[in-house]
N, C-alpha and C positions, 0 to 999 in steps of 0.2 A: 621079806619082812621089812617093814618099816620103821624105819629109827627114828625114835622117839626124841622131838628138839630138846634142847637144855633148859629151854624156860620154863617147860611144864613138867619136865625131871626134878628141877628145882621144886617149885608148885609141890608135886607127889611127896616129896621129904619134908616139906612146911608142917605136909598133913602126917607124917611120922613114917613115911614108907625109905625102908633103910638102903631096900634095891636100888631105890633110885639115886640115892648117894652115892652108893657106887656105881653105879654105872658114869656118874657127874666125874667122879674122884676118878676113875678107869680114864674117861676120856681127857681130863684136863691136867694130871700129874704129872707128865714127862716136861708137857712145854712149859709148864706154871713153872717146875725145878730148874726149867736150861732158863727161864726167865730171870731169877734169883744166881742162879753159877754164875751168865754172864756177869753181873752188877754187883757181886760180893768179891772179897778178897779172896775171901775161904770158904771150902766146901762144906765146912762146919756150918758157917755162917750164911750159906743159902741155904742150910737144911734146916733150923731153926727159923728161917725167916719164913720158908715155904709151910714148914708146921703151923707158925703161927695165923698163916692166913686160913688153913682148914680149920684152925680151931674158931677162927670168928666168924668163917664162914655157917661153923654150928651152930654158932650163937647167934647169929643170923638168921635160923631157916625160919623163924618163925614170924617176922618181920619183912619178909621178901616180898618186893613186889615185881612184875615185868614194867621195869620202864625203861629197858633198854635190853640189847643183847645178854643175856646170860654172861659170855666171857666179858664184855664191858665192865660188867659189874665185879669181877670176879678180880682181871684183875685191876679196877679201879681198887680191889680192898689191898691185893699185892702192891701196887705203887705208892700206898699211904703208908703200909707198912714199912717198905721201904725206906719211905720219906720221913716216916717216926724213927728208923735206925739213925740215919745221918747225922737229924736233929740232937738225939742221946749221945751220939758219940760225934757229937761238931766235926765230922767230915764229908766236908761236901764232895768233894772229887775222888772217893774211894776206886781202889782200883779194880776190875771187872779180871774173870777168867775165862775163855773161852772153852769151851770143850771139844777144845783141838786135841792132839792126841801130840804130845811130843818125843814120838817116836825119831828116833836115828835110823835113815834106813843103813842097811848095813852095803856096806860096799865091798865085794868081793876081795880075797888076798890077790894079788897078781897070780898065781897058778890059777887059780880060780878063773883069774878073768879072760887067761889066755883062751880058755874052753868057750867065755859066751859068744853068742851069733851077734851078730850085731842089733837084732830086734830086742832080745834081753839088752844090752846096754842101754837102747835110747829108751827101754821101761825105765830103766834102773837111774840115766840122767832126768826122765823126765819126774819120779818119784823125789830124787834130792831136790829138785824145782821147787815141785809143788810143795815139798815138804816147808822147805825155805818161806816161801810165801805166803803157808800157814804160821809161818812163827814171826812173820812181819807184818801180818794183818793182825795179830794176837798183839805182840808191843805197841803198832798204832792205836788201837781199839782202846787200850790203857792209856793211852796219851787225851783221849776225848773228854770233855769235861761231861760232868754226870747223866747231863740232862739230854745233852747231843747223843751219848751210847743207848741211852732209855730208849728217847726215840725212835734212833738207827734198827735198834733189836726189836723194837717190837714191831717196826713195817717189814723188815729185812727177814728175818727168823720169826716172828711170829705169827707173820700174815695180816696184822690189823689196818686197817686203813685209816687215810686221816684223820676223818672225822670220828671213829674209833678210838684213836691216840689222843682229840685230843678229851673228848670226853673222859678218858683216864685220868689225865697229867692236868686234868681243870685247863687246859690253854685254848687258844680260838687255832682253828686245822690251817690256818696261815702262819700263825708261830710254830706250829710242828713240824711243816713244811720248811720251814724257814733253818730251825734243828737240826731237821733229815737233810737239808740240801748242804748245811756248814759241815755238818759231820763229815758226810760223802765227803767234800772238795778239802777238809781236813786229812781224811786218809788216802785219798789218790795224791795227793803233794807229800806226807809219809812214807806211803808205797813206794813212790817214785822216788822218794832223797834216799829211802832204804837200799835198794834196790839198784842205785848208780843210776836211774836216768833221769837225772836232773840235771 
């Protein structure tokens, strides 16, 4: 079977076909929401922000045209929405959450540990590791000024490409680059001061 592109999904619900909404809202709802988590404070506040883009996206089907990607356009409407929050609440540098999972892993009692093989321990060290480096990539990520984190998450976790981003964020794909490269060389210098090797 062949899957039907998003531009003409889009198209199909101009003309009132509801399928094709969902099938739009089916594919695009998880990464639109991690879109919004990362860049809000609270998960309140990516969930209203993420509502509010379906809803204009409603108000939209009947005006839509293809003049570019589907997701371009989609979330060209998420970025401004975005951009409309900051504005209303004059904070520019809002802090992002990741959806990392801030688990503790648990570390066995000593009776416990005398029993593990050593293959369970180097899981069990390499798990506090990684866990660690999740939650230092999480405080870095929060340390990015707004625009640098937009950028980052939407090449990094969302897959878009420059000229992608920068048709989103209105900038020329040399200032987004410019973004994605300060970002990046801001949190490997974080990583690495977190981290002790600096």
């Amino acid at each position: 079977m062949t899957e039907i592109v998003d531009e003409s999904l889009m198209l199909q619900y101009a003309q009132g076909d509801g399928h094709a909404f969902t099938a739009l809202y089916t594919r695009h709802k998880d990464s639109l929401y991690r879109y919004f988590l990362r860049q809000s404070a609270t998960p309140e506040l990516a969930e209203e922000l993420y509502q509010n883009v379906w809803n204009k996206l409603i108000k939209a089907r009947s005006t839509y045209q293809v003049s570019s990607k589907f997701t371009t356009w989609l979330y060209r409407i998420a970025h401004n929405e975005l951009i409309d929050h900051y504005r209303r609440h004059s904070t520019e540098n809002k802090v992002i959450t990741l959806n990392v999972e801030d688990k503790e892993t648990e570390v066995p009692n000593e009776t416990e540990a005398g029993y593990l093989a050593d293959l369970q321990q180097k899981n069990i060290d390499e798990q506090l590791y990684l866990s660690q480096q999740a939650k230092h990539l999480k405080w870095c990520l929060k340390q990015l000024p707004r625009q640098q984190k937009e950028a980052f998450l939407l090449k990094h976790e969302s897959g878009f490409t420059l000229n992608e981003i920068a048709k989103l964020v209105g900038e020329s794909s040399e200032g987004v680059k410019s973004r994605i490269r300060y970002g990046i060389n801001k949190l490997k210098h974080c990583l690495m001061h977190k981290m002790g090797k600096v």
